[in-house]
N, C-alpha and C positions, 0 to 999 in steps of 0.2 A: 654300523655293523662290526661284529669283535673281530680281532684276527684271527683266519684261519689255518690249517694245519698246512704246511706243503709239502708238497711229493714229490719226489725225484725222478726224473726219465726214466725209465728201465734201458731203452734203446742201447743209451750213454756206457750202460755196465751192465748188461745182460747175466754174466754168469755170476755176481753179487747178487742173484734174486733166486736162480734158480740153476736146474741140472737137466742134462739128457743121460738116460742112463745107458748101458751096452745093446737092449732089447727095444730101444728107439721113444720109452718113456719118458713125458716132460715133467718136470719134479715144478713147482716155487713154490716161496717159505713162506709158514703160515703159524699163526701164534701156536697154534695146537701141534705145530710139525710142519712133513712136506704135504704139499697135496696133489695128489697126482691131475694133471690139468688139457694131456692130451698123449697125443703119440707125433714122431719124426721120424720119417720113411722116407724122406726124400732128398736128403744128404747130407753132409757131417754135422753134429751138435752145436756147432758154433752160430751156424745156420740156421737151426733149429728153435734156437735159445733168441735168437734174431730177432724170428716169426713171428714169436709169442710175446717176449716184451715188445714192440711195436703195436701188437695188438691192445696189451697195457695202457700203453700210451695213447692208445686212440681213447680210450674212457677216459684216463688223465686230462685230453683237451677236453672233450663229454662237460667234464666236473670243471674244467678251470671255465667253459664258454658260460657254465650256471652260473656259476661264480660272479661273474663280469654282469650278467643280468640283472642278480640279485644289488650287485653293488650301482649302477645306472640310474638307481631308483625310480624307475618308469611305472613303477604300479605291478608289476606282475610275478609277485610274493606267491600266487597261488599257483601260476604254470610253473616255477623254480621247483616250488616244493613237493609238485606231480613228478615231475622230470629227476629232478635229485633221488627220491622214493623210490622209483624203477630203478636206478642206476645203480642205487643201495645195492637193492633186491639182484640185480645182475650179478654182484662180486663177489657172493658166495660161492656163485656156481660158473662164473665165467672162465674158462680158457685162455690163460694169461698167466705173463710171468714178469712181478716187479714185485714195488712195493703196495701189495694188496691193503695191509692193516693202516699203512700211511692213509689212502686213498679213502679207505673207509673210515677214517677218523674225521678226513676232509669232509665227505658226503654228511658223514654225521652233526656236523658244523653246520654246512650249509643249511641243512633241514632244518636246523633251531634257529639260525634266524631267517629262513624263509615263514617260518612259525609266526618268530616274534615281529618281523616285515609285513606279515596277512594281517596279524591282530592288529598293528600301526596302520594297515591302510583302512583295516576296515573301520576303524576307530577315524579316522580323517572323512572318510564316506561317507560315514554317520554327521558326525559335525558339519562335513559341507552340505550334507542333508538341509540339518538344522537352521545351516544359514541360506539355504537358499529357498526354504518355508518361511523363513522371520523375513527375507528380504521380499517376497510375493503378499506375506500378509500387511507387510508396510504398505506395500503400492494398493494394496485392499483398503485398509488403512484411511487413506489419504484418500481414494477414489470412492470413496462411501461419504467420506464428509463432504468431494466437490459435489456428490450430486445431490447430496439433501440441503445443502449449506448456499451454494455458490452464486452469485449473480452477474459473476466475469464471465459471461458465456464464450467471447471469442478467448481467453486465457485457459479459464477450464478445458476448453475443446480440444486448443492445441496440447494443452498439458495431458491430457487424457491419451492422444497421437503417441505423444514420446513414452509415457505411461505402456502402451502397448508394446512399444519396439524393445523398452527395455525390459520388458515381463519375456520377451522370446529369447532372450539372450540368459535367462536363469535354469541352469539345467542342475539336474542329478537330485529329481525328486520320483517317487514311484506313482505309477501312473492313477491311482485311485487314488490320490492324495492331491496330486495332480489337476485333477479333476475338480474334485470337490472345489480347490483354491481358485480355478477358471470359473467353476457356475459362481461363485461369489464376485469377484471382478467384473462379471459379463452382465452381474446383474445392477452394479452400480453403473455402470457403462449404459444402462438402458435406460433407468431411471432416469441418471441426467440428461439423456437425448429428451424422454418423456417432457421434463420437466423446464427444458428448453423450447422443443417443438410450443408445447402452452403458454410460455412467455412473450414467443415471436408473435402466437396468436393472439393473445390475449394485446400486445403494441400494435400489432394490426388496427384490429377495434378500438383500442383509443385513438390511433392517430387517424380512421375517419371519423369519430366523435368530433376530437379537437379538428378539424379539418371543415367540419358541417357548424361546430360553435365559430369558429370565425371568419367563416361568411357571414356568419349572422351579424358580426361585431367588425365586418367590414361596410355590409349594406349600412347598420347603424350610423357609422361615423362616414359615410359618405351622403347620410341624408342630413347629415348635422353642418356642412362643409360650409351653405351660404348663410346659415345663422347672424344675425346679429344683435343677438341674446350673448352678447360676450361672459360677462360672468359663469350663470349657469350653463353655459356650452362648455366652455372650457376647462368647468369642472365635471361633465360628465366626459370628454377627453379624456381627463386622466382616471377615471372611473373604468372606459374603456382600455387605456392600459393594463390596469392592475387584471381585469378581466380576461384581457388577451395573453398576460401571461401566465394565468391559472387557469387557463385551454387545453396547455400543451400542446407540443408538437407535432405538425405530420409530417410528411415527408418533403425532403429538402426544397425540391423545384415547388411544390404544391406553398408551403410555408412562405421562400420567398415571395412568390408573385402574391400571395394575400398581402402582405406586409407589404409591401412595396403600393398598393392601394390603399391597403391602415394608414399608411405613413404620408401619403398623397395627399388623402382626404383633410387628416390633421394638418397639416404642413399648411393646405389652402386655406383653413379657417385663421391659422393663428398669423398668418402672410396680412388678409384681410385685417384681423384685430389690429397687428401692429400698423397696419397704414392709418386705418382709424384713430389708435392711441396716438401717433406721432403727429397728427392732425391737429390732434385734442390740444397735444401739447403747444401748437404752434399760438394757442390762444390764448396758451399761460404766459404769454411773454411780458403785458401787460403787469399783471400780477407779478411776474416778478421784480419788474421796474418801479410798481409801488412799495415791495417788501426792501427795497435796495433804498427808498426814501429812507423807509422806517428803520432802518437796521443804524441810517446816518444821523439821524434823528436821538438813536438808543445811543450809539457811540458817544454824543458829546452829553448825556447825562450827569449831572452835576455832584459825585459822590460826597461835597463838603457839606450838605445838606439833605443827611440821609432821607428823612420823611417825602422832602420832596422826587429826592432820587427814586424811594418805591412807587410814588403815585407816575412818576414818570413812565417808567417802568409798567405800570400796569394799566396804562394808556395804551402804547405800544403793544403790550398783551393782549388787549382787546378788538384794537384796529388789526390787530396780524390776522386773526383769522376773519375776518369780515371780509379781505382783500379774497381768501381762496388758495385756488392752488397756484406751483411755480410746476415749471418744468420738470420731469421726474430726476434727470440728471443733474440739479441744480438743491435737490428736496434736503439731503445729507448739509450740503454746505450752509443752506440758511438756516437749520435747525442746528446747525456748531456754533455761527455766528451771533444766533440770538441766544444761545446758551452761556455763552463768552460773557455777554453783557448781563445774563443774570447772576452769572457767578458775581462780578465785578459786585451787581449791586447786593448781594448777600455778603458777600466779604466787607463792605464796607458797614451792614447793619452789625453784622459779627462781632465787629473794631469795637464799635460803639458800644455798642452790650459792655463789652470787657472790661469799657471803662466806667460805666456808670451803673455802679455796686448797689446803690438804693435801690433804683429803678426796677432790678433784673425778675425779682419776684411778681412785681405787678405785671411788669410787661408779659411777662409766661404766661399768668391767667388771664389777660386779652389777648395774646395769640392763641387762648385755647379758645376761648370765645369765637374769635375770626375763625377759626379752623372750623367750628362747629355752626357758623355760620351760614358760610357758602356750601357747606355739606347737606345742611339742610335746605336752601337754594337750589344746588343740584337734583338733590332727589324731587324738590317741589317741579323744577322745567321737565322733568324726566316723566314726571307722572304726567302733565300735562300735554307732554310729545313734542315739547319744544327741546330737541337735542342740541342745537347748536346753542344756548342758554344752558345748559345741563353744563355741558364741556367745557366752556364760559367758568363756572362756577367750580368745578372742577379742579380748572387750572388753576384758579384763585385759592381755593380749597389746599391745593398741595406748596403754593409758594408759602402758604401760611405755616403748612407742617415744617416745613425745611425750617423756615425760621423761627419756630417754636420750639424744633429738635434742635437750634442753636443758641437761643436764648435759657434752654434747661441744660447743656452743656457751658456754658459760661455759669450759672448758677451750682452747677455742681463741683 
């Protein structure tokens, strides 16, 4: 706000503004002259002269209290400038005696920036209009996409809550404008209930769907419980897993106690299998005690005598499976130890190769020979159903590769 004009008491020097004349008239000075301003009949001019600046003075405070208003800056540019206006219009004609032109040069001040104070607020009114239309159409905004978009429903919900409370704390919008920005909120607001309500229903109906699908896939696996079809039982178990868990869920209490008889039923068949398998096993003890001959048997294999060393060796390969099985926890260890022994006897046919350079050509095309031998062996037991002869052949089949793939790396 610019600085304004100020004005002197009158009170302070009464006869610096004006005059009583002998016939009781009050004179003060005016740019155009005196201006006569009242009459004093009621006792000496000093008194007189008193009256009327005092009276001065009371507009003086009138103009400095606008004054003090306008400068507060509370917003109220347009009562100052209603109030200043009148006050103007009073000094022309008022009954007073000071400095009049002072006063009105002040008044005149004020009014221009009570002017340019209306235009500033009104200009700020508008703008917080604006922002508080952009900040309603934000929360529109964002409230139209949670309810077409969203499937956080307990997140949406509450965000939608705080959504509201801060939409009531946005004012200084006109009420038609107002409006209009609430039916659009009110109607995303509705939507997402909409769109919610049919979601919860829509879980309803799947979770008794999945609720009635596994009963079904509980009765199943509890009629499978004394089975002693282990293979095929136990893979339609995990058939019924994959099933039960493309059911989906129902509700918490209802799901547990299903599962808790899924799990039952399971749990009793595969309890049974295993007493049966450990059963089983107790029979491979035998077989393992003859594989523990042969394994003592392989170990003291003669490697200075390769030829002999392989046929040794595939004696041993042959009696090993004829014996059967060992124990399952024992399975790992004897197929290392008899691995051990065939490395040994391939490394020592390996040595051999490397040193005898004639040979290594010819020996290739009889290992391809033997290779294609037992290949042919295999497939002939295979056709005929004799698998354990197939496998036989087989194994024969691949000690031949191994050392055909070493006698054409020695060659090469």
């Amino acid at each position: 706000m610019p600085d304004l004009p100020t004005v002197t008491a009158a009170a302070d020097d009464p006869d610096r503004w004006g005059r009583v004349d002998s016939d009781g008239t009050v004179w003060t000075a005016a740019p155009e002259g005196e201006r006569a301003v009242g009459s004093w009949q009621a006792g000496d001019s000093a008194e007189g002269l008193a009256h009327y600046a005092r009276r001065f003075d009371d507009l003086r405070t009138e103009a400095d209290l606008l004054v003090s208003r306008l400068q507060s800056g509370r917003g109220d540019a347009a009562g100052v400038l209603r109030s200043a206006s009148v006050l103007r219009e009073r000094l022309d004609v008022a009954s007073v005696v000071g400095d009049v032109p002072g006063l009105v040069a002040r008044l005149d001040a004020v009014i221009s920036a009570a002017e340019h104070s209306g235009r500033a607020e009104k200009s700020a009114k508008a703008g917080a209009r604006e922002q508080a239309v952009a900040h309603k159409e934000a929360l529109i905004g964002e409230a139209e996409t949670l309810a077409e978009e969203t499937t956080r429903w307990k997140h949406a919900g509450d965000r939608f809550s705080a959504m509201l409370e801060e939409w009531k704390t946005i004012r200084g919008i006109d009420r038609k404008t107002d409006d209009a920005l609430w039916k659009r909120f009110a109607k995303a607001r509705e939507t997402f209930t909409r769109r919610r309500g049919a979601h919860f229903a829509e879980l309803d109906r799947a979770r008794t769907a999945a609720k009635t699908r596994k009963e079904e896939l509980v009765t199943e696996a509890e009629s499978l419980q004394e089975s002693e079809d282990w293979g095929p039982t136990a893979g339609r178990y995990k058939e019924l897993m994959v099933e039960w868990k493309a059911a989906g869920r129902t509700s918490k209490d209802a799901d547990d106690a299903l599962w808790a008889r899924f799990r039952g039923a399971q749990d009793h068949f595969f309890s049974r299998r295993s007493a049966t398998f450990d059963a089983r096993d107790a029979e491979f003890t035998d077989n393992a005690k003859a594989k523990e001959t042969l394994l003592a048997e392989a170990a003291a294999i003669d490697l200075s005598d390769v030829d002999a060393a392989r046929a040794g060796l595939r004696s041993v390969q042959e009696r090993w499976d004829q014996i059967g099985k060992v124990p399952r926890e024992r399975v790992r260890e004897f197929s290392t130890r008899l691995k051990e022994v065939e490395d040994r006897v391939r490394g020592a046919v390996d040595r051999r190769w490397s040193r005898v350079d004639p040979e290594k050509e010819a020996r290739v095309g009889q290992f391809r020979e033997r290779v294609a031998q037992f290949e042919a062996q295999a497939a002939k037991a295979r056709a005929a159903g004799d698998e354990r002869r197939a496998k036989d052949a087989d194994r024969q089949a691949e000690q031949w590769r191994e050392w055909l793939a070493a006698a054409e790396r020695a060659t090469g």
